[in-house]
C-alpha positions as CSV (number, residue, x, y, z in Angstrom):
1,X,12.5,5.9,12.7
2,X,10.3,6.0,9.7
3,X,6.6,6.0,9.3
4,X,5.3,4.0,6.9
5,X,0.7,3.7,7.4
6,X,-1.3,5.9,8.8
7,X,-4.9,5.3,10.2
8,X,-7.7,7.2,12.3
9,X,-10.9,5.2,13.9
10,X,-14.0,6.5,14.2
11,X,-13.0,7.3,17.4
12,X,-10.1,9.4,16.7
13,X,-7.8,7.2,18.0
14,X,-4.7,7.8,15.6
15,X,-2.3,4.8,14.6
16,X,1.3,5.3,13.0
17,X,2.8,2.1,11.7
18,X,6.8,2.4,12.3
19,X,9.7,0.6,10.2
20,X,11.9,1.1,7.2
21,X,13.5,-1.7,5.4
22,X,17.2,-1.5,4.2
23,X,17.2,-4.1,1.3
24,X,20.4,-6.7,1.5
25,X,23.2,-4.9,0.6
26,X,22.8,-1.3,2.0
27,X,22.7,-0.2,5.5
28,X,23.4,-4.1,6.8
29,X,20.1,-5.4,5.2
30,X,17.7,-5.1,8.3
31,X,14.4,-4.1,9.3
32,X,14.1,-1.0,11.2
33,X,10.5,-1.2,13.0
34,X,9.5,-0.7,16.1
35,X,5.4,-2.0,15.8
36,X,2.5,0.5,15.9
37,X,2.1,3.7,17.6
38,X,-1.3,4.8,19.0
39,X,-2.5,8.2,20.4
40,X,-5.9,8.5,21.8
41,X,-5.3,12.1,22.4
42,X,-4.7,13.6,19.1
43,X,-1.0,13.3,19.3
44,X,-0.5,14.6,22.5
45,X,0.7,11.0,24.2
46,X,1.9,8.1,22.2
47,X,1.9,4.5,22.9
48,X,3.6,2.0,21.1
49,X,1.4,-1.5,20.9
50,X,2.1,-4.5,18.5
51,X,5.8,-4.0,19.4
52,X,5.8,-7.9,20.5
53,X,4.7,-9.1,17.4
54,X,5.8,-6.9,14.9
55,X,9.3,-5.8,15.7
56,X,11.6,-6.3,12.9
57,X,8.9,-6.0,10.5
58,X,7.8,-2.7,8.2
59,X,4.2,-1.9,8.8
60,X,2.8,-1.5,5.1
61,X,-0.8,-0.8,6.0
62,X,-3.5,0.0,8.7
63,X,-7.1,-0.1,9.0
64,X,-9.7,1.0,11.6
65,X,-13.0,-0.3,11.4
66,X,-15.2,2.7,10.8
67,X,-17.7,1.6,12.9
68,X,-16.0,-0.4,15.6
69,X,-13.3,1.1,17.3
70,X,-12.1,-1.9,18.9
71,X,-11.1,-3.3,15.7
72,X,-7.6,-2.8,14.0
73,X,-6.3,-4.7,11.4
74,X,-2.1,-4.1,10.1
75,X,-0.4,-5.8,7.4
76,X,3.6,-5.6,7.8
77,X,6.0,-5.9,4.6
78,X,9.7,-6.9,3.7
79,X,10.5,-8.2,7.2
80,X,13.5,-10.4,8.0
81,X,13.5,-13.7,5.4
82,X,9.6,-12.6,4.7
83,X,8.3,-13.0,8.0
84,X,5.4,-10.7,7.0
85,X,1.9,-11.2,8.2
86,X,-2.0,-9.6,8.7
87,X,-2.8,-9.0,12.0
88,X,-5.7,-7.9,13.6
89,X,-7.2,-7.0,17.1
90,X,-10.3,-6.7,18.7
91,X,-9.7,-4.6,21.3
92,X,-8.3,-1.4,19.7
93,X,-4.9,-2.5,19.4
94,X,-3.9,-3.4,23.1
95,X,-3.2,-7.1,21.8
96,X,-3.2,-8.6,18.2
97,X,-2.9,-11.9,16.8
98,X,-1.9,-13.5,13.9
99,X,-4.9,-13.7,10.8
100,X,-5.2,-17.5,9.5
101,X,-5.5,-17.7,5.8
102,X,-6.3,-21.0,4.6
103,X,-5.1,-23.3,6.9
104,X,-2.0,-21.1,7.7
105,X,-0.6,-18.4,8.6
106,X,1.0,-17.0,4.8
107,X,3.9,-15.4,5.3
108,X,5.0,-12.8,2.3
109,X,5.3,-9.2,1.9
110,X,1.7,-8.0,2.9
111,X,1.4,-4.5,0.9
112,X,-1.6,-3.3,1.2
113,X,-5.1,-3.3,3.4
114,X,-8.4,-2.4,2.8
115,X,-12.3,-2.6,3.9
116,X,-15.3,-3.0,2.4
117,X,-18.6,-1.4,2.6
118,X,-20.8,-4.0,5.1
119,X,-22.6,-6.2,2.8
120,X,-26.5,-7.1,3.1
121,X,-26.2,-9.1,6.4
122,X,-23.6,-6.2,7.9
123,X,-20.5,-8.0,7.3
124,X,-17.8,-6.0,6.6
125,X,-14.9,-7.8,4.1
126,X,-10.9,-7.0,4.3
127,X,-8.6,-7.4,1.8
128,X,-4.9,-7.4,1.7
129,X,-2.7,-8.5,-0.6
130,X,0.9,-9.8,-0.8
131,X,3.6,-10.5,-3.0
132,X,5.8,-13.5,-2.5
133,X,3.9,-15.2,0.0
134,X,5.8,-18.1,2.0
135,X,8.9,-18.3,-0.5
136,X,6.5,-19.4,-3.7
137,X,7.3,-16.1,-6.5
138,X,3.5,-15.7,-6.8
139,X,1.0,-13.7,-5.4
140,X,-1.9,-14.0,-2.7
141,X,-5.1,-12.5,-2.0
142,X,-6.3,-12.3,1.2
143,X,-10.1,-12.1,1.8
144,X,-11.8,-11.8,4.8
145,X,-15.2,-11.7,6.1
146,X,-15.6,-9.3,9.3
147,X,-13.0,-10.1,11.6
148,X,-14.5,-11.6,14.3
149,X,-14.9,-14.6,11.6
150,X,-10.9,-14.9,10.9
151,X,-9.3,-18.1,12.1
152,X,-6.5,-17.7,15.0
């Protein structure tokens, strides 16, 4: 099994992001992912959340909210006939959900995931982007405000 993000919250809690992707035409084409593993005990134990969700889907990115631990946000990559998506959860990663964006939930190969500083009210922006997004050959920008604001 390959790791493919890496993230540490403010609380230590450490998150691998599991999958490897075997394009169409080598190694039977398929998505080798197994979710998220989490360690709250500097690698000691590991537990593996997001599996529900996520299997069969690279993890390309993670993010911890530097100053809320409860929130995690993944982006997953090249899964099965693009069904890539942002999640998020607000409870440190024992449940995520599916981010809205616009209207719907974009499916594409989500690459990458970041976080802003807060702004002037203490909102705190994500941004991911993604390639290919629902079958359309363009590209999309995803741009949140803090996550307790995304649509389900």
């Amino acid at each position: 099994m390959k790791t493919t993000a890496l993230a540490v919250g403010p609380d230590g809690t450490v998150y691998v992001g599991m999958g490897d992707y075997a394009y169409p035409g080598s190694f039977g084409g398929s998505v080798y992912s197994k979710g998220i593993m989490r360690s709250r005990d500097g690698g000691a134990t590991w537990q593996n959340i997001g599996a529900n969700l996520m299997t069969g889907m690279s993890i390309s990115a993670i993010v911890a909210d530097p100053e809320n631990p409860n929130i995690v946000m993944a982006t997953t990559g090249r899964g099965d006939n693009l069904k890539s998506f942002v999640f998020r959860s607000t409870n440190g990663g024992d449940t995520f959900q599916r981010a809205t964006i616009s209207g719907t939930s974009a499916q594409g190969d989500w690459n990458d995931l970041k976080y802003s500083v807060p702004d002037a009210t203490g909102k705190r922006y994500y941004y991911a982007t993604c390639s290919n997004p629902n079958n359309s050959k363009t590209c999309l920008l995803y741009t949140s405000p803090s996550p307790r604001d995304v649509e389900e």
